[in-house]
C-alpha positions in Angstrom: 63.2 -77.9 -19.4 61.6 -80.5 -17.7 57.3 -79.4 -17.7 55.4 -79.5 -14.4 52.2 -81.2 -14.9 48.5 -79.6 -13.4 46.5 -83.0 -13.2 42.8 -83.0 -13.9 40.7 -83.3 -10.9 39.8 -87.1 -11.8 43.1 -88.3 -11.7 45.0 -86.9 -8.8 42.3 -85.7 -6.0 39.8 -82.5 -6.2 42.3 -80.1 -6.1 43.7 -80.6 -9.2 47.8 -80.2 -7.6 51.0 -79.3 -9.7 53.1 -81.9 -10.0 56.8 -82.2 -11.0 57.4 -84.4 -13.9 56.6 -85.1 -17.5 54.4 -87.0 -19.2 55.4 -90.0 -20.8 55.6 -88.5 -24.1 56.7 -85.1 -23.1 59.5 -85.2 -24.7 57.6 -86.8 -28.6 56.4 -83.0 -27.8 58.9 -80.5 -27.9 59.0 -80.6 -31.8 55.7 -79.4 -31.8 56.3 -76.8 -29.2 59.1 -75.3 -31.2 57.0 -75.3 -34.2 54.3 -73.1 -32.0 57.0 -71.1 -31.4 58.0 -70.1 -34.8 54.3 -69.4 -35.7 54.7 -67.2 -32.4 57.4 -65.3 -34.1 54.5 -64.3 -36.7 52.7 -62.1 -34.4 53.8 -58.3 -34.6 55.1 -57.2 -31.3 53.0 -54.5 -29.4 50.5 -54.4 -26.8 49.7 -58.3 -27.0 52.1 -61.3 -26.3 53.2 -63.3 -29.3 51.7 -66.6 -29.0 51.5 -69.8 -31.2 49.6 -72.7 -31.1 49.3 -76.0 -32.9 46.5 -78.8 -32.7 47.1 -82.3 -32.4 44.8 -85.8 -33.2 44.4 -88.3 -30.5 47.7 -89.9 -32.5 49.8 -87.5 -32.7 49.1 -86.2 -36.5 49.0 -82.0 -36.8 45.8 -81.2 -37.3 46.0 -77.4 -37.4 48.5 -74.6 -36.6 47.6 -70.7 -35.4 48.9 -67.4 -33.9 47.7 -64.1 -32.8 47.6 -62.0 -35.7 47.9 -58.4 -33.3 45.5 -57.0 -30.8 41.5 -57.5 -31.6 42.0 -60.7 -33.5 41.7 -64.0 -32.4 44.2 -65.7 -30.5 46.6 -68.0 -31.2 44.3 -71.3 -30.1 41.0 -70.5 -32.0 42.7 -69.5 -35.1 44.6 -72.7 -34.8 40.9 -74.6 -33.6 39.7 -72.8 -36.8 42.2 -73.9 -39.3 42.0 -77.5 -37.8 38.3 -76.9 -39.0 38.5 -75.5 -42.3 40.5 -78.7 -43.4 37.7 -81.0 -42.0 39.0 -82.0 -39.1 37.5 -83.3 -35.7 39.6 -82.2 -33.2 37.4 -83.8 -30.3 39.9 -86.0 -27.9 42.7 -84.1 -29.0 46.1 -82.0 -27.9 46.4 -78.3 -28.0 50.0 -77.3 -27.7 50.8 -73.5 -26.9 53.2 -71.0 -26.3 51.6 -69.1 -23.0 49.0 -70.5 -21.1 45.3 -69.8 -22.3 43.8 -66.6 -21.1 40.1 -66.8 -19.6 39.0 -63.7 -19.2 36.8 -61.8 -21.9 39.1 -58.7 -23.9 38.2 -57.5 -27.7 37.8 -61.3 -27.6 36.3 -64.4 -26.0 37.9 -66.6 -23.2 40.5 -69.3 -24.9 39.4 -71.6 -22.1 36.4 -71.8 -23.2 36.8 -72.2 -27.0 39.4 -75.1 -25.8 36.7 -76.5 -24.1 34.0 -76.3 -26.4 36.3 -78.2 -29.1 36.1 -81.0 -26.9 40.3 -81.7 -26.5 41.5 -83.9 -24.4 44.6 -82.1 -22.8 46.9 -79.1 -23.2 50.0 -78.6 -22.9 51.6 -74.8 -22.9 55.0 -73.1 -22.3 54.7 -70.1 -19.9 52.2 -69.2 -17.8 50.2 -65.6 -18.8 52.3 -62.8 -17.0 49.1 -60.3 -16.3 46.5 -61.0 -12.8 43.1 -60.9 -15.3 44.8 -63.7 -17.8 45.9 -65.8 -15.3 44.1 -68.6 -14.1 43.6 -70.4 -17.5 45.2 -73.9 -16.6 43.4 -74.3 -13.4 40.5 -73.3 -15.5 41.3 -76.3 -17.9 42.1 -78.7 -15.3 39.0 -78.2 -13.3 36.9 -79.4 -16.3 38.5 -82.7 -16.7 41.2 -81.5 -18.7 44.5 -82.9 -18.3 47.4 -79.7 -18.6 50.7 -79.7 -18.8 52.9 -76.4 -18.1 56.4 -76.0 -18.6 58.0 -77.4 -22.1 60.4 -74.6 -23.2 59.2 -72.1 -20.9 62.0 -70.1 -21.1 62.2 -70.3 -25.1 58.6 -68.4 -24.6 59.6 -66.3 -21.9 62.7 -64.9 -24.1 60.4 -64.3 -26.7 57.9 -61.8 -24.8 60.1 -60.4 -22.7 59.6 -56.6 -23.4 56.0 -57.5 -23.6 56.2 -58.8 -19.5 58.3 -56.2 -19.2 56.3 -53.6 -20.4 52.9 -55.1 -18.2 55.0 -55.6 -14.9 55.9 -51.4 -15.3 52.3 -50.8 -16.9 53.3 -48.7 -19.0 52.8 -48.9 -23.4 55.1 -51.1 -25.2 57.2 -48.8 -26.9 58.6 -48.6 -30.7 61.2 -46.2 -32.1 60.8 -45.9 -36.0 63.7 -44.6 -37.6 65.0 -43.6 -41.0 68.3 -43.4 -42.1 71.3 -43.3 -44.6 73.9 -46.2 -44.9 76.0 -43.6 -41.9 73.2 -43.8 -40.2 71.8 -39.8 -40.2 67.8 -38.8 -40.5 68.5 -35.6 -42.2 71.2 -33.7 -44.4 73.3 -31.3 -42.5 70.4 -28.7 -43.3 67.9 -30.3 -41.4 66.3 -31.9 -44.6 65.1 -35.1 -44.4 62.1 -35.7 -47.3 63.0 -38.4 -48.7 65.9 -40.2 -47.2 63.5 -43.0 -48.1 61.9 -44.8 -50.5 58.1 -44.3 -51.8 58.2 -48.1 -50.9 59.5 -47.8 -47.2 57.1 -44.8 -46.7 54.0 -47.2 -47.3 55.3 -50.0 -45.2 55.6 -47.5 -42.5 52.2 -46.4 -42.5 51.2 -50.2 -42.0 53.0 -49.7 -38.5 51.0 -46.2 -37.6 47.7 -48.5 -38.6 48.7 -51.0 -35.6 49.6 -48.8 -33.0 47.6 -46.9 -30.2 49.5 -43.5 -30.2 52.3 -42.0 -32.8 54.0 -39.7 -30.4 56.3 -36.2 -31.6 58.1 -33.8 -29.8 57.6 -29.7 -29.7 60.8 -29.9 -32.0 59.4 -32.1 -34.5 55.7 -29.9 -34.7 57.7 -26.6 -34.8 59.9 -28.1 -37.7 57.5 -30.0 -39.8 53.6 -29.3 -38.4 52.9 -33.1 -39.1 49.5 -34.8 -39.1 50.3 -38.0 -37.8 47.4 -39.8 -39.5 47.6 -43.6 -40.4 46.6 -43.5 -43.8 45.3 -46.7 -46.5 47.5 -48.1 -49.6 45.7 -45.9 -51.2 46.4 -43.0 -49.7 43.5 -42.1 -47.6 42.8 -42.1 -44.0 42.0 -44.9 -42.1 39.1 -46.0 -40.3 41.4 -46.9 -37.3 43.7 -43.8 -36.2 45.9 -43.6 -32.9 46.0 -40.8 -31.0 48.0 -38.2 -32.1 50.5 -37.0 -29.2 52.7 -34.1 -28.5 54.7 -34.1 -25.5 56.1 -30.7 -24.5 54.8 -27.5 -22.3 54.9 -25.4 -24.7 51.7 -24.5 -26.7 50.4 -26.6 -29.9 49.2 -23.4 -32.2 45.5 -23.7 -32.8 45.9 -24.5 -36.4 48.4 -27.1 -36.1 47.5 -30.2 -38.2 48.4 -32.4 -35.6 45.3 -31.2 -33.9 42.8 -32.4 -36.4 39.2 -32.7 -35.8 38.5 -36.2 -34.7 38.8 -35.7 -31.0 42.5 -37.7 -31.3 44.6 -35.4 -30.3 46.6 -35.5 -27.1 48.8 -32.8 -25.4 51.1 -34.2 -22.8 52.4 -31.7 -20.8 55.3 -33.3 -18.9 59.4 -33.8 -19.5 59.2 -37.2 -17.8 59.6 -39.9 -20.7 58.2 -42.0 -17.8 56.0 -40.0 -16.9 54.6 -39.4 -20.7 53.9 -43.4 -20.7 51.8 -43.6 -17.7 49.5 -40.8 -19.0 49.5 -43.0 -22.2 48.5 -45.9 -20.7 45.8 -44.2 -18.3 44.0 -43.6 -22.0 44.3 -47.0 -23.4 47.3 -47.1 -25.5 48.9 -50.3 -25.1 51.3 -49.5 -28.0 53.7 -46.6 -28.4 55.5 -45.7 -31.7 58.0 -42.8 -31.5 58.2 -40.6 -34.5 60.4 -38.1 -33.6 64.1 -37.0 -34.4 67.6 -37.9 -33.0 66.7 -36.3 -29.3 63.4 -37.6 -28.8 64.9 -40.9 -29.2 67.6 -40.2 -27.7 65.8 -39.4 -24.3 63.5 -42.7 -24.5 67.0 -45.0 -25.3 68.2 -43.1 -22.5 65.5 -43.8 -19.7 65.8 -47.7 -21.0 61.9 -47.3 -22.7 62.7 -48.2 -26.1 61.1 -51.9 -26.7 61.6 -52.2 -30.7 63.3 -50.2 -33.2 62.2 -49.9 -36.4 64.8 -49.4 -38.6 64.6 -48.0 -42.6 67.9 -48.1 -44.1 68.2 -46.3 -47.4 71.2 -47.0 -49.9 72.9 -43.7 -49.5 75.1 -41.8 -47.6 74.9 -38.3 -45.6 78.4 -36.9 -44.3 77.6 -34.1 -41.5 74.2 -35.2 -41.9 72.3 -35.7 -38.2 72.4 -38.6 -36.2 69.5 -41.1 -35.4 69.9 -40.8 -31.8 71.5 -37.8 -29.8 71.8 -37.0 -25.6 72.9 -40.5 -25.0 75.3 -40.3 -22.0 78.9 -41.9 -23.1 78.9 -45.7 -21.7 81.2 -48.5 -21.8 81.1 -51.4 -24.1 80.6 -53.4 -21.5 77.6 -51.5 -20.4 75.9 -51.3 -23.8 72.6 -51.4 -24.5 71.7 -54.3 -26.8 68.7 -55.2 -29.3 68.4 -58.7 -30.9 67.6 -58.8 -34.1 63.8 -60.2 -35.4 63.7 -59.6 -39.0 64.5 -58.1 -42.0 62.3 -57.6 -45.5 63.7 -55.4 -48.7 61.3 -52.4 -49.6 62.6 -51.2 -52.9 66.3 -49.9 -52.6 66.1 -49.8 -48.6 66.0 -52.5 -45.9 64.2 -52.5 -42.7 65.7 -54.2 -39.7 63.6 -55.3 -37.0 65.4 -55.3 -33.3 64.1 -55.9 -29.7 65.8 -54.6 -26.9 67.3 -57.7 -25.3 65.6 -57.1 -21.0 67.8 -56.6 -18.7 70.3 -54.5 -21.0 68.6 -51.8 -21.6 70.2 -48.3 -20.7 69.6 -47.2 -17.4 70.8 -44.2 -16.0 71.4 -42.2 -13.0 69.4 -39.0 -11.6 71.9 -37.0 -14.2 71.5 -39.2 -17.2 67.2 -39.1 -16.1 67.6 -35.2 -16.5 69.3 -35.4 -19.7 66.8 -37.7 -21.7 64.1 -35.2 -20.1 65.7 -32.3 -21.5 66.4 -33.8 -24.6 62.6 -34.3 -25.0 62.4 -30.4 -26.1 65.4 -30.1 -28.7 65.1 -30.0 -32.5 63.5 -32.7 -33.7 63.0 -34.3 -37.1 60.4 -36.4 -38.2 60.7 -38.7 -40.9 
């Protein structure tokens, strides 16, 4: 894709006007850019874009290479400044090359203009520009200084890669995760209901690492009836975390005063709607930019049905369970053609099982009609399981 280039205000007028065109060595550049795209592929989706970035010397040489390691940590341009550093580096005069323009605006963390700037580079050049109104504005930023910056080299190689995250901010809502658990046949439970342990000790653990990053684990009244779960992120070692997400049940019905969801840390949250939609927006009214779903085949069911799943989290155990339950009920019947579709991201061993990563792929997502709306809201309040 050919880049447009945002000239610095000493080179084409005060205004600092986007141009069409490329750079003479645009082109010496898209190596790089696909290398700060891979490193992009390092940072965990959620609540945060997946970003990459790699500094360049005056020449050409790498001089450092960074990502954003999940919300709170540093993005993807000082960590790369950082390790440029630590390997004695002096990255004045130099290139920053990066996967979404650079934010200036002050989050859990400093302005990435304004580390750029005090490292002293000489230009930048970026993919996509930032999708939300308080990020935006970085380039012009940049190119107001003296900078020179470039915008456009694989912009739609970054734009694929954060889709559910622009998604996600253009319907302001919580990026969503499904976490599911099942046999080779693809069932959360034996045809008793019983579901502890379809998986490993091993599989357990690593789940627990996802509960640590997110800002809400959220259950149905099926899944507290059935199992009266905590929802706690807890350590390797077993105890609770300093961090915990809110703990959510979504229903009308009452959560029993001793219910160990409740807890006693003030983290508990009772939604009281049948609106999967509307469940998000009262999410994101208290802060939570990420979503995991822990709750049986319905409850995932209803939020594949409204189209609100972003990433599943899929544990596969080595085993199988004929008559056992499903991982996803209430789905209305659709056509092939019509099918909802998820990409897939990953995949790591944990013992005997195997997690697959997937991101629904935008634009495919199941959408329904006011009849298929109803069912996922009814589905929100059947038996549950949570694994």
């Amino acid at each position: 894709m050919t880049p447009t280039t945002t000239a610095a205000r000493g080179e084409h007028g005060s205004s600092g006007p986007a141009q069409n065109g490329a750079s003479p060595d645009a082109a010496a550049l898209e190596p790089v850019m696909r290398r700060a795209l891979e490193l992009a592929q390092r940072t965990p989706a959620g609540a945060n874009p997946r970003v990459g970035a790699v500094v360049l010397s005056d020449d050409g040489a790498v001089l450092g290479e960074g990502w954003h390691r999940g919300a709170g940590t540093p993005h993807a341009e000082p960590a790369a400044l950082e390790d440029a550093r630590s390997r004695g580096h002096d990255v004045r005069g130099g290139t920053i090359v990066i996967t979404l323009e650079p934010c200036s605006h002050t989050g859990r963390t400093p302005p990435c203009t304004e580390a750029i700037l005090e490292a002293g580079l000489r230009r930048v050049v970026f993919a996509a520009p930032d999708a939300t109104a308080e990020a935006r504005g970085g380039a012009d930023r940049l190119a107001e200084a003296g900078l020179t910056v470039q915008a456009g080299l694989l912009r739609e190689d970054s734009e694929a890669l954060n889709e559910r995250w622009a998604q996600r901010m253009a319907e302001g809502r919580p990026f969503v995760t499904a976490k599911v658990a099942t046999s080779l046949d693809f069932c959360v439970a034996d045809a008793e209901g019983r579901s502890q342990w379809i998986t490993s000790e091993q599989a357990r653990a690593h789940a627990q690492g996802l509960r640590r990053r997110v800002d809400a684990i959220l259950v149905g009244t099926g899944t507290l009836a059935a199992d009266n779960p905590r929802l706690t992120a807890r350590t390797p070692r077993g105890e609770d975390a300093e961090r915990q997400p809110l703990r959510v049940v979504v229903g009308l019905g009452e959560v029993p005063a001793d219910a160990a969801v409740r807890g006693t840390d003030g983290r508990f949250v009772h939604v009281r709607s049948r609106e999967p939609e509307a469940v998000l927006r009262e999410l994101a009214r208290l802060g939570a930019g990420h979503v995991m779903i822990e709750g049986g085949p319905r409850l995932v069911g209803a939020f594949l049905e409204a189209g609100l799943v972003d990433e599943l989290w899929h544990y596969q155990a080595p085993l199988l369970l004929p008559g056992g339950l499903p991982a996803a009920s209430g789905l209305a019947p659709r056509a092939l053609g019509d099918a909802a579709r998820f990409r897939v991201e990953g995949t790591e061993l944990l013992g005997p099982d195997l997690l697959i990563r997937r991101m629904a792929v935008s634009g495919e997502a199941v959408t329904t009609g006011a009849a298929g709306n109803e069912l996922g809201r009814a589905a929100l309040y059947g038996a549950e399981k949570n694994h």
